[in-house]
Steps between C-alpha positions, in 0.01 A plus 500: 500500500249660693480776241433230257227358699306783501544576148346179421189569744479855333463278142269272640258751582528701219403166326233453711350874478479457138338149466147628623462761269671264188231288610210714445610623220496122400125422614345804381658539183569131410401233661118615544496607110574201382221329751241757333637404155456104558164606613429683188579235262337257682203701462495556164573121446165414713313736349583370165446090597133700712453556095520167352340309751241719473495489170509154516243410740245724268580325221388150578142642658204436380319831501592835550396521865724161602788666292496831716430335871794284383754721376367731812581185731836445358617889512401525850625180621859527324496881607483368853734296508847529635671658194244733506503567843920518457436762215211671667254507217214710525210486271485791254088519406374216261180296592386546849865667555648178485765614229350302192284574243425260239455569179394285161677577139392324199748469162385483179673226343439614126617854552671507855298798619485485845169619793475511838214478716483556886617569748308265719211476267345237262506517145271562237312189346574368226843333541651373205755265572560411144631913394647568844710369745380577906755613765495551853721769584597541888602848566676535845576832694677486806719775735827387570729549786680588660591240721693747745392854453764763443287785411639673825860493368648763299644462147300164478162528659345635185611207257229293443556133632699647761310761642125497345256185338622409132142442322559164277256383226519174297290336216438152439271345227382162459293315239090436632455140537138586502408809265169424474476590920647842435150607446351385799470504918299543795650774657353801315836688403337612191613464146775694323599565126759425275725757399828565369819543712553840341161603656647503812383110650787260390842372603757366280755256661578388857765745579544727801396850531639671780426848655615640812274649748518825411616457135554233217722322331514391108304137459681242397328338230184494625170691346272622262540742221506805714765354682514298855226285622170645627450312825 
């Protein structure tokens, strides 16, 4: 009996030697993954509502220079909020670094050729609201992550979301309530030009592109001819 006793104790604390390193194996390799994961996609969804609303608030502005403080109001106030705060966001340049910069395309509605003008600049007089349809389009550039930094740990401190920033970029367009204020403001940014989005100014769509700090991924669905958005 005693025998058995003590081969019972011996059990227990072979049970007990291997929980703490089953455990850590658990937390590092598991459970704080999957933290820096949730952060991840939270981040990209942010970023991507940052977009709209930006895109949005420009939208219904009267001139250019009440379409850019507001889209710059919205960014930074939804950026600093607690999802952002959750998925760490971190401006990547735009206007005043703030991680926006606002853009205006116009569509021909005879032909469908497409311009761009901006970033953060008005447009060339005339507008001609009766050939071309005016956009805002709010593009947003924030770091990512991650929420608990692995970049000490081997095997996984390299992978990006994990162990470095994941650099997120989104595109949202909306139609000018306004077009005639496209043209004008107080603030002396200085007037652009139209061009076309295979002359290196435009962005197609309101996907994501996505690059890693350090490298870059394929966009999804987002750009101009020569492929991806310019920021």
């Amino acid at each position: 009996m005693l025998r058995r006793h003590c081969l019972r104790r011996r059990s227990g604390s072979a049970s007990l030697a291997e929980f703490g390193p089953a455990l850590f194996v658990f937390f590092l390799f598991i459970l704080f993954p999957l933290i820096d994961l949730l952060g991840i996609a939270t981040g990209f969804a942010t970023v991507n509502f940052i977009a709209g609303q930006a895109a949005s608030s420009a939208s219904v502005s009267s001139d250019y220079d009440a379409a850019l403080s507001s889209a710059l109001s919205k960014t930074q106030a939804l950026a600093g909020g607690g999802f952002g705060a959750f998925a760490k966001l971190v401006p990547n340049g735009g206007y005043n670094n703030s991680g926006l910069n606002l853009w205006v395309n116009r569509t021909n509605v005879q032909n469908g050729q497409a311009d761009v003008c901006g970033p953060n600049k008005y447009c060339p007089t005339p507008v001609d609201s009766a050939s071309y349809v005016y956009e805002y389009s709010a593009h947003v550039r924030f770091n990512v992550g991650p929420f608990i930094n692995l970049s000490g740990m081997p095997w996984i401190g390299t992978i990006p979301g994990l162990g470095r920033p994941v650099s997120v970029l989104y595109v949202s367009q909306k139609n000018a309530e306004f077009p005639d204020g496209i043209t004008t403001g107080t603030n002396g940014l200085g007037t652009g030009g139209w061009s076309g989005y295979g002359s290196g100014g435009g962005s197609g769509g309101s996907g994501p592109s996505t690059s890693f700090m350090g490298g870059t991924s394929g966009s999804a669905g987002s750009g101009g001819a020569s492929g991806g958005p310019n920021f």
